[in-house]
N, CA, C and O of each residue as an XYZ file, in Angstrom:
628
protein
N     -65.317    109.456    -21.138
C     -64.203    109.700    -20.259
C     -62.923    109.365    -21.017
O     -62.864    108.228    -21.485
N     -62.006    110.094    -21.185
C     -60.542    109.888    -21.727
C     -60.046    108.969    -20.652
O     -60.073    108.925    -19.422
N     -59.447    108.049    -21.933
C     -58.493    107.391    -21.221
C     -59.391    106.664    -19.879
O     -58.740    106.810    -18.844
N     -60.164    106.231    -19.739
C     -61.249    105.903    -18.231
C     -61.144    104.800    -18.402
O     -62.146    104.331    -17.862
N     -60.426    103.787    -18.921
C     -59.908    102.289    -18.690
C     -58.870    102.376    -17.985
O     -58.824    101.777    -16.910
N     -57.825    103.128    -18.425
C     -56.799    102.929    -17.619
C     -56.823    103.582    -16.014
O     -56.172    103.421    -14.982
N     -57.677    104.192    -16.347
C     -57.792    105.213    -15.099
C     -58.019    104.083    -13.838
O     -57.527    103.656    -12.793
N     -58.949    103.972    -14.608
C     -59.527    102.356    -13.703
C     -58.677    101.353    -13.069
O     -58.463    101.131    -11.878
N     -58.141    100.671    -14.373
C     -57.273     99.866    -13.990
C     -56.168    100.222    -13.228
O     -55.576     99.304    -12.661
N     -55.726    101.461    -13.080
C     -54.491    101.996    -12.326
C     -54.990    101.592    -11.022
O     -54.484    100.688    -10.357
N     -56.380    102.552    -10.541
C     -57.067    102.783     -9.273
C     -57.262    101.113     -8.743
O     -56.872    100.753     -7.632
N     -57.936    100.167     -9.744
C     -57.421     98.540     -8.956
C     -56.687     98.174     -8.502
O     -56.789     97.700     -7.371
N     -55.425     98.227     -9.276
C     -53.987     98.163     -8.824
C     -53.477     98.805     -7.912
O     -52.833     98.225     -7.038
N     -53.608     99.804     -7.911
C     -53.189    101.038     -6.387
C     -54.066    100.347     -5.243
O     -53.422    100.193     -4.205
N     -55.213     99.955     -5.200
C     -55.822     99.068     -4.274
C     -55.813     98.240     -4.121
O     -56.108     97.935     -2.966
N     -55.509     97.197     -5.005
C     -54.975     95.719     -4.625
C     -53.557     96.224     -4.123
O     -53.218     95.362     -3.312
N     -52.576     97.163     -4.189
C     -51.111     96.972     -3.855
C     -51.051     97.732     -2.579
O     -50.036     98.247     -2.109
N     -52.260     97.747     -2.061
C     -52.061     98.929     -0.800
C     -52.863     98.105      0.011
O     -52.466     98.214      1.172
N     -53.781     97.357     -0.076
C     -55.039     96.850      1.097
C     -53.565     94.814      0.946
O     -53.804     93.749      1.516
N     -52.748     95.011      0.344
C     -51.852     93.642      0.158
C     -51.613     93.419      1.921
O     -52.166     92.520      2.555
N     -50.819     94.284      2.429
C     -50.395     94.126      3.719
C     -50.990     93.585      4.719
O     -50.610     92.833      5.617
N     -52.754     94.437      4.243
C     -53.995     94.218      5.104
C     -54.218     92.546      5.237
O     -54.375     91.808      6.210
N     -54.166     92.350      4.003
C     -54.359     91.199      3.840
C     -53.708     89.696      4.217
O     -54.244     88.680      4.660
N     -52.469     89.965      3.888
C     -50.864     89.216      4.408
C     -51.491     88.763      6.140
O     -51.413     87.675      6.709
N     -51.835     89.498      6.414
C     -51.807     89.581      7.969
C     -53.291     89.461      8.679
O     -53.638     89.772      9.818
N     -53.941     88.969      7.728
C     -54.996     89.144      8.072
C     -55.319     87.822      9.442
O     -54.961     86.728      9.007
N     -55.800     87.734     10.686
C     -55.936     86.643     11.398
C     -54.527     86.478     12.248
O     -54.568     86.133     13.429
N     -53.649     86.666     11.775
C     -52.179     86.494     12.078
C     -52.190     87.942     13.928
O     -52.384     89.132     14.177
N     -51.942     87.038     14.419
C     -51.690     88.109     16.336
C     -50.247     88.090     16.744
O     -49.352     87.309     17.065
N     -50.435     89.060     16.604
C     -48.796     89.445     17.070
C     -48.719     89.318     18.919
O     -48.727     90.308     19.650
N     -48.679     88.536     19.188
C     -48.623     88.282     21.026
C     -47.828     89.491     21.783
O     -46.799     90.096     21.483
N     -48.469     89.565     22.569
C     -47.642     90.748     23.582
C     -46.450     89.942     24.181
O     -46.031     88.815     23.917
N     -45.992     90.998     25.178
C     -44.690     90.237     25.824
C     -44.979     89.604     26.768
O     -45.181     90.629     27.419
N     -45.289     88.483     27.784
C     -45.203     88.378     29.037
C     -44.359     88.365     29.781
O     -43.202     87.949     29.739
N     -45.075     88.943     30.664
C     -44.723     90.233     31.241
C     -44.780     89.264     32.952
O     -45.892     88.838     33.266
N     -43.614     88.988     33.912
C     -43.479     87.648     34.927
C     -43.446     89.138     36.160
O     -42.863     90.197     36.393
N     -44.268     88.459     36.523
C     -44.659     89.461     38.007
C     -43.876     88.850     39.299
O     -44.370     88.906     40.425
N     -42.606     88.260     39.030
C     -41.819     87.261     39.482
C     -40.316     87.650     39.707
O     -39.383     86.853     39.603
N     -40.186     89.135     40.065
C     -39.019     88.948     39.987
C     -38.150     89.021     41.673
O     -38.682     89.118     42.779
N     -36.680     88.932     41.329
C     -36.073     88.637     43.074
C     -36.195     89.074     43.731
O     -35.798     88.686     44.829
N     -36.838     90.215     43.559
C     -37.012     91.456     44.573
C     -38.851     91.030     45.477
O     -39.168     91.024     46.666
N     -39.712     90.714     44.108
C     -40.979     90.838     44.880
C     -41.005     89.481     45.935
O     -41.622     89.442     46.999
N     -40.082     88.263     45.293
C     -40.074     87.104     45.951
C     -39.409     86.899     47.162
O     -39.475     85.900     47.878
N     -38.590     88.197     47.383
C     -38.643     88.087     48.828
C     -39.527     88.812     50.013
O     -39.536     88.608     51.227
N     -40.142     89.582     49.332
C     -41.801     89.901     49.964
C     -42.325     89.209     51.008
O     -42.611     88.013     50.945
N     -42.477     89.946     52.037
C     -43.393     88.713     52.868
C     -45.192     89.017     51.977
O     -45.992     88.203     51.516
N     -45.235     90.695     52.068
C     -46.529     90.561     50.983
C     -46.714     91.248     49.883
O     -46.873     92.457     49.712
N     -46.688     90.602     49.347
C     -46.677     90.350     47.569
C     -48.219     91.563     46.984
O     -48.874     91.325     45.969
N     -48.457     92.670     47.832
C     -49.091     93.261     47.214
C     -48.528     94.782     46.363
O     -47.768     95.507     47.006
N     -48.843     95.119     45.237
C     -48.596     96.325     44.905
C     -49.539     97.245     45.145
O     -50.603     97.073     45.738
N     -48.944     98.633     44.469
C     -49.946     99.532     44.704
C     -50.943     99.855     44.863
O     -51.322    100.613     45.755
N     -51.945     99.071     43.572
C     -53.066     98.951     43.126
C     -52.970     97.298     42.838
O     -51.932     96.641     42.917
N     -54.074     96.867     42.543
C     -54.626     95.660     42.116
C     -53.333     95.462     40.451
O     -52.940     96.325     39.666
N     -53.086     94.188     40.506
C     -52.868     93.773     39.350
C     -53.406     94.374     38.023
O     -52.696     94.853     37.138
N     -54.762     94.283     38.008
C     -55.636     94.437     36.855
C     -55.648     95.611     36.636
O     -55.455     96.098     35.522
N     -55.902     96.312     37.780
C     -55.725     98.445     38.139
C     -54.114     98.547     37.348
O     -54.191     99.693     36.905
N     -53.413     98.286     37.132
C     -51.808     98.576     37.317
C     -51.943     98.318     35.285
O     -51.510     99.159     34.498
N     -52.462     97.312     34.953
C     -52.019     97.373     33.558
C     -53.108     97.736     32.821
O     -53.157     97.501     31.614
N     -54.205     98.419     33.558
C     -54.736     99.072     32.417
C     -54.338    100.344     32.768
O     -53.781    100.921     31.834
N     -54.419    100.928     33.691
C     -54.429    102.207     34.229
C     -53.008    102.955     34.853
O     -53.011    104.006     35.495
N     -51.615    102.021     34.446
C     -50.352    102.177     35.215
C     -49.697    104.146     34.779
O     -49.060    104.909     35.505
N     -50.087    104.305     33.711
C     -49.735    105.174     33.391
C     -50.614    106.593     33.923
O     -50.056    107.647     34.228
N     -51.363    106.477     33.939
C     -52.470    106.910     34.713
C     -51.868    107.538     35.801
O     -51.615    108.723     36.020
N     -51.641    106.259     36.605
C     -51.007    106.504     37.719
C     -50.058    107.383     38.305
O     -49.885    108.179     39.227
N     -49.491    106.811     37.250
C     -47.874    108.069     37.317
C     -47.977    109.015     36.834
O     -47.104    109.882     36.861
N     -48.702    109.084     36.451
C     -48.907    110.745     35.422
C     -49.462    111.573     36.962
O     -48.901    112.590     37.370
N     -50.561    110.965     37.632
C     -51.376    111.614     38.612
C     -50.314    112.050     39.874
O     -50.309    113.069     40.566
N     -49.360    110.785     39.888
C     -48.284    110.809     41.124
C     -47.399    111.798     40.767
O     -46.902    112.400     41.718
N     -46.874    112.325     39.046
C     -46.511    113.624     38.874
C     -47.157    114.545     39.378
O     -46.541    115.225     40.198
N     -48.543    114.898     39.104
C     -49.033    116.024     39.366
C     -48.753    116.758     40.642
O     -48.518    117.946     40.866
N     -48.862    115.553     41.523
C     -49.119    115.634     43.037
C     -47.935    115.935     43.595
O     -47.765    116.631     44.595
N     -47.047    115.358     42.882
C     -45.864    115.382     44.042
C     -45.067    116.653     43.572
O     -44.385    117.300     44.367
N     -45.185    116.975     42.263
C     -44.424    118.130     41.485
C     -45.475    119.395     41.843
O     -44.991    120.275     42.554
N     -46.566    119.525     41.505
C     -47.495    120.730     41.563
C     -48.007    120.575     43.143
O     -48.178    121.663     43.693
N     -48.198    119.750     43.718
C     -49.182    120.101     45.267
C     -48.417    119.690     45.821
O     -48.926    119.702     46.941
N     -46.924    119.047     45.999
C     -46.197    118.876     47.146
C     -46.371    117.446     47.632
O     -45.404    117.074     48.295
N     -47.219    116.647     47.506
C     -47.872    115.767     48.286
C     -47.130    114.036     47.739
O     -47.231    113.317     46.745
N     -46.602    114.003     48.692
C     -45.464    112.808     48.548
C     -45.864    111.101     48.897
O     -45.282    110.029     48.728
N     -47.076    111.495     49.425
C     -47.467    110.458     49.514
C     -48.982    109.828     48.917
O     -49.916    110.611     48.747
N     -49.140    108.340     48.614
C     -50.051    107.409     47.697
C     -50.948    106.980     48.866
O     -50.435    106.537     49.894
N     -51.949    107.072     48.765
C     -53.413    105.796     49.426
C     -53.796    105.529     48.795
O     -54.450    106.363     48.169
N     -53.788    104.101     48.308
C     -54.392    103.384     47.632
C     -55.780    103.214     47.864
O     -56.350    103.755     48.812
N     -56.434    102.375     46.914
C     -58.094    101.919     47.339
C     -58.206    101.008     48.768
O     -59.160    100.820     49.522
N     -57.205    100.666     48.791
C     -57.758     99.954     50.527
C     -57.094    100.417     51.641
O     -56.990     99.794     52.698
N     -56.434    102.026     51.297
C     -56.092    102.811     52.344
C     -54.801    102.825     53.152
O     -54.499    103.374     54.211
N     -53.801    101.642     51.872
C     -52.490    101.933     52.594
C     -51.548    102.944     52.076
O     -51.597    103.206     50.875
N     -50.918    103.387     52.639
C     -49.979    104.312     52.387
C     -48.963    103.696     51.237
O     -49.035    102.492     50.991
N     -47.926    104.611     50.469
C     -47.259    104.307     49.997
C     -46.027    105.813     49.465
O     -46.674    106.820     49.177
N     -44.973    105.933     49.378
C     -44.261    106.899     48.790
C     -44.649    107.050     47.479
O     -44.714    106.120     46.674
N     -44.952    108.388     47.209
C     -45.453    108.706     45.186
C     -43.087    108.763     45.280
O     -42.237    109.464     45.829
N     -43.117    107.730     44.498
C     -41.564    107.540     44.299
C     -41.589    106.324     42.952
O     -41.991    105.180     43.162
N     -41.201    106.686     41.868
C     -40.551    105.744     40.948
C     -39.972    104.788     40.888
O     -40.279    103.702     40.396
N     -38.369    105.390     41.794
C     -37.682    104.666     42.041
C     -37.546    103.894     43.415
O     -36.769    102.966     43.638
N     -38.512    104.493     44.348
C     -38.241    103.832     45.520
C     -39.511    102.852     45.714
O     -39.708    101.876     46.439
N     -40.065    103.338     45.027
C     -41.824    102.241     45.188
C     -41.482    101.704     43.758
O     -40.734    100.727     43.783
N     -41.751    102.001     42.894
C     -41.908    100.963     41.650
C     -40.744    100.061     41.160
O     -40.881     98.887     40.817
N     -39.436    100.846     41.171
C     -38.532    100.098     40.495
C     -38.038     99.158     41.839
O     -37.406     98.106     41.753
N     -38.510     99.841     43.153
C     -37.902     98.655     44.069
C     -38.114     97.321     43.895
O     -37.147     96.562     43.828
N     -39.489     96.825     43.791
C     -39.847     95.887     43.685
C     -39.705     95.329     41.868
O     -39.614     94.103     41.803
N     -39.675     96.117     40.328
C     -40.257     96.041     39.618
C     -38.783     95.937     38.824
O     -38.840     96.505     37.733
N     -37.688     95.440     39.071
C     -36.030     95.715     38.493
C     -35.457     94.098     39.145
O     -35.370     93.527     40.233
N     -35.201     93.881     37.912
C     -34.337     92.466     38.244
C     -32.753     92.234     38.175
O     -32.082     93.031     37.518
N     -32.167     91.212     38.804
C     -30.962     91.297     38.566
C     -30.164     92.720     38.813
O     -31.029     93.533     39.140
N     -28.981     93.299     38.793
C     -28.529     94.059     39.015
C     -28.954     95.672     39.109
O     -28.460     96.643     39.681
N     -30.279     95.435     38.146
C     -30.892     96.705     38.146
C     -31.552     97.118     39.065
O     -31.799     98.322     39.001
N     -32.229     96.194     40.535
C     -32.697     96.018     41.390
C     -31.208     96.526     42.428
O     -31.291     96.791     43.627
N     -30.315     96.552     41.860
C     -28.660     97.255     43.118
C     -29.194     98.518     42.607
O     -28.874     98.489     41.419
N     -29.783     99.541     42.808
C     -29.795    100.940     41.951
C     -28.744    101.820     42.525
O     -28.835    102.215     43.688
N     -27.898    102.093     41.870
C     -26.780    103.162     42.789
C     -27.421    104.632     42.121
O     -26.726    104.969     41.163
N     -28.147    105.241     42.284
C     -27.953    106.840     41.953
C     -26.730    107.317     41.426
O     -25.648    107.195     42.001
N     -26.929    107.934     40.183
C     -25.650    108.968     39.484
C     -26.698    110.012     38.989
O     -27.706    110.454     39.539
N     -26.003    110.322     37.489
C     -26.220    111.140     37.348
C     -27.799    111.226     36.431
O     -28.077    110.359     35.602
N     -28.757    112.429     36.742
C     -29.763    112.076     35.381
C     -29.287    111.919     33.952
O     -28.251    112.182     33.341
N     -30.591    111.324     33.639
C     -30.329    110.869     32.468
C     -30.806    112.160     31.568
O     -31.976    112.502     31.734
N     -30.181    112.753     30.829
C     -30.667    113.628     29.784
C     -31.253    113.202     28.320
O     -31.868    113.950     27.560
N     -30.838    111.468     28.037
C     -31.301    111.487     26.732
C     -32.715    110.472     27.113
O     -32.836    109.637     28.010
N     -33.679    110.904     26.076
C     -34.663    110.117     25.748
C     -35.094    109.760     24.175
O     -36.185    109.756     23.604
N     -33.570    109.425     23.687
C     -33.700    109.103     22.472
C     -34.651    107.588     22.325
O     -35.509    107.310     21.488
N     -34.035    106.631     23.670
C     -34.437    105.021     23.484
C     -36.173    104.775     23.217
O     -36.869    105.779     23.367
N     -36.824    103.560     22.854
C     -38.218    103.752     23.005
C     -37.803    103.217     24.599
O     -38.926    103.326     25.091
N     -37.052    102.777     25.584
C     -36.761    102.630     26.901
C     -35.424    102.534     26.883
O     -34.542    102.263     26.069
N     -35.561    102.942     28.426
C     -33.701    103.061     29.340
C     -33.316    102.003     29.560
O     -33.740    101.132     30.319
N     -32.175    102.048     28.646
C     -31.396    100.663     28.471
C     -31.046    100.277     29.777
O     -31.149     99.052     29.845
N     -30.613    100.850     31.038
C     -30.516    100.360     32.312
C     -31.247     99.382     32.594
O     -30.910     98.272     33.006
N     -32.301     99.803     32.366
C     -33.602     98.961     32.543
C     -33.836     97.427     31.539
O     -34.418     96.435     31.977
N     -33.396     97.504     30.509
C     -33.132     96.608     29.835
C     -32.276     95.371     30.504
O     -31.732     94.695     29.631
N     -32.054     94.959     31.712
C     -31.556     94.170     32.316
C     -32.723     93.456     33.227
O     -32.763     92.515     34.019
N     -33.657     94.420     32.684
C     -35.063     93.402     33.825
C     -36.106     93.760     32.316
O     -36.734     94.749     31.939
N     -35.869     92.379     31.767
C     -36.848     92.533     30.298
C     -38.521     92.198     30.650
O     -39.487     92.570     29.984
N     -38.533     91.328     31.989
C     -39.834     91.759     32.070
C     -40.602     92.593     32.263
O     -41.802     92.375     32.095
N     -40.070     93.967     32.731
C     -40.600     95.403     33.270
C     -40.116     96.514     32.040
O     -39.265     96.074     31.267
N     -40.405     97.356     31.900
C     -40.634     98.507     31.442
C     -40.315     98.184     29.724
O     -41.002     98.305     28.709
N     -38.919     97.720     29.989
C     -39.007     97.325     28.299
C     -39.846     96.826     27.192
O     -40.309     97.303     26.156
N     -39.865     95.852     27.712
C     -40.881     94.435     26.817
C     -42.016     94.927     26.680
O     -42.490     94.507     25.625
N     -42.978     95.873     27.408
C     -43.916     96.597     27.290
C     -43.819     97.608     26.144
O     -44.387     97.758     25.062
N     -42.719     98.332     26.941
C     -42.543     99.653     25.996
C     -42.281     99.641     24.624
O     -42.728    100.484     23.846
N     -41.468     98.575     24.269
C     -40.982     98.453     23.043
C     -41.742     97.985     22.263
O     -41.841     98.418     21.115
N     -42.828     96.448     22.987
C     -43.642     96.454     22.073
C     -44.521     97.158     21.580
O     -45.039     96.880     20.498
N     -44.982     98.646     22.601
C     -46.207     98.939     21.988
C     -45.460    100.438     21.404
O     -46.107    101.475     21.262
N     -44.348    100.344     21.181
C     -43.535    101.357     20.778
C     -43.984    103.080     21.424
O     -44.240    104.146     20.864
N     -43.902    102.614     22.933
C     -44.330    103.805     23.597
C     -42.541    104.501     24.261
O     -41.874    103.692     24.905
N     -41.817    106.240     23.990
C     -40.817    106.612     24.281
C     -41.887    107.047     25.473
O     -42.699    107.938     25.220
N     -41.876    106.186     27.220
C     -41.566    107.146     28.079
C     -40.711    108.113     28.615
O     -39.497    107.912     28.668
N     -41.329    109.341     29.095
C     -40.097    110.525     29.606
C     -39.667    110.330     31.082
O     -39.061    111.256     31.622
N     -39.926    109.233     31.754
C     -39.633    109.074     33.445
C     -37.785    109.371     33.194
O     -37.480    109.768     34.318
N     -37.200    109.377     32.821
C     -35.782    109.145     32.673
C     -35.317    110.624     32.420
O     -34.192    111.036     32.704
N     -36.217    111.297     31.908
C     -36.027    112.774     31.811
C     -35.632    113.752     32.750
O     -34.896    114.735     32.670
N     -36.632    112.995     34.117
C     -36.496    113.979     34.965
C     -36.022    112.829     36.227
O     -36.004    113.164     37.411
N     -35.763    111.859     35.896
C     -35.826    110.859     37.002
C     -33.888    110.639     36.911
O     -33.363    110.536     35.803
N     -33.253    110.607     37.873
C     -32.167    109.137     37.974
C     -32.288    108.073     37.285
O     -33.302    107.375     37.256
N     -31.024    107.825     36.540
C     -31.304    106.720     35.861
C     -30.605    105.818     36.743
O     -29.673    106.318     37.372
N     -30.956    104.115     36.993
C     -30.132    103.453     37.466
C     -29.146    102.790     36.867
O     -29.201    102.473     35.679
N     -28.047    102.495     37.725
C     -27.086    102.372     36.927
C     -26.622    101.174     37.656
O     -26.689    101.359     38.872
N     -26.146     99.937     37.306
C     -25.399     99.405     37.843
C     -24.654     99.433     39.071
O     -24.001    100.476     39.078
N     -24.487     98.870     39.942
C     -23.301     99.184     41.359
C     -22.297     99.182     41.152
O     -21.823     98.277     40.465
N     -21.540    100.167     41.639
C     -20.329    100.385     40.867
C     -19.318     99.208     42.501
O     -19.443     99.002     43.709
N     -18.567     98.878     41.527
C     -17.923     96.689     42.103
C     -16.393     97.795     42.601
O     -15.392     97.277     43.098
C-alpha cells in the first residue's frame, strides 16, 4: 500500500478529533428546564385540573394540539372531552394560555397576528419562562401556533 502509514495515521487522528466531543461529555446531563405548574392564574383555581392528566400533557402535549387543529380547522368541531368526559374549548388561547401565562402575559389583549416565526418561541411569551419557552428553547423546537394564532401582547396601560 503507498503511503499506508500515513493513511493510517491520518484516519486515527480524524477519529480521535471527531469522537473528542463524544467524549468531553461523556456522563455529563444537561438538565431540562423546570418547568412550575404554579403559576397566578392556575392558583387561583378553585380546581387545579387541566385538560388531560399531568403526565398525558408532557408526553403527548403536542399531540394534542396538533389533533385540536385538525378538528377545529378541518371538521368544525370546537369543542375537547377529555378522558373523564369534561368538556373543554379546542382554544389555545382561551384554554391553554389562560391558565398556562404568567405575569402580564396572563392580561392577553388581542392585536394583531403574528406573521413572524423566526424565534425558536414568541417572545410575548417569554414573560412566563416557565411555559412554552424554557421547553421550547431547550429542546430547540420553532413552534408554528403564532403563525396562525394572535399573539399576546401586553395590556395596553
Amino acid at each position: 500500500m503507498y503511503k499506508g502509514g500515513k493513511i493510517i495515521a491520518s484516519l486515527i487522528i480524524f477519529a480521535a478529533l471527531f469522537t473528542i466531543p463524544f467524549f468531553y461529555n461523556m456522563g455529563k446531563v444537561n438538565a431540562g428546564p423546570d418547568v412550575a405548574l404554579d403559576t397566578p392564574a392556575i392558583q387561583q383555581l378553585s380546581d387545579k385540573q387541566c385538560v388531560e392528566s399531568p403526565e398525558f400533557m408532557r408526553a403527548n402535549h403536542m399531540k394534542l394540539l396538533n389533533q385540536w387543529r385538525e378538528e377545529a380547522v378541518r371538521n368544525g368541531q370546537t369543542v375537547y372531552i377529555n378522558s373523564q368526559g369534561k368538556e373543554y374549548p379546542i382554544s389555545l388561547q382561551d384554554t391553554c394560555l389562560k391558565c398556562h401565562a404568567n405575569g402580564s402575559a396572563s392580561k392577553v389583549a388581542l392585536s394583531n397576528p403574528a406573521s413572524s416565526t423566526t424565534g425558536v418561541s414568541n417572545p410575548a411569551i417569554n414573560e412566563s419562562p416557565e411555559f412554552c419557552a424554557s421547553c421550547h428553547d431547550y429542546s430547540a423546537v420553532k413552534p408554528k401556533c403564532w403563525s396562525c394564532h394572535f399573539e399576546p401582547k401586553e395590556a395596553a396601560k
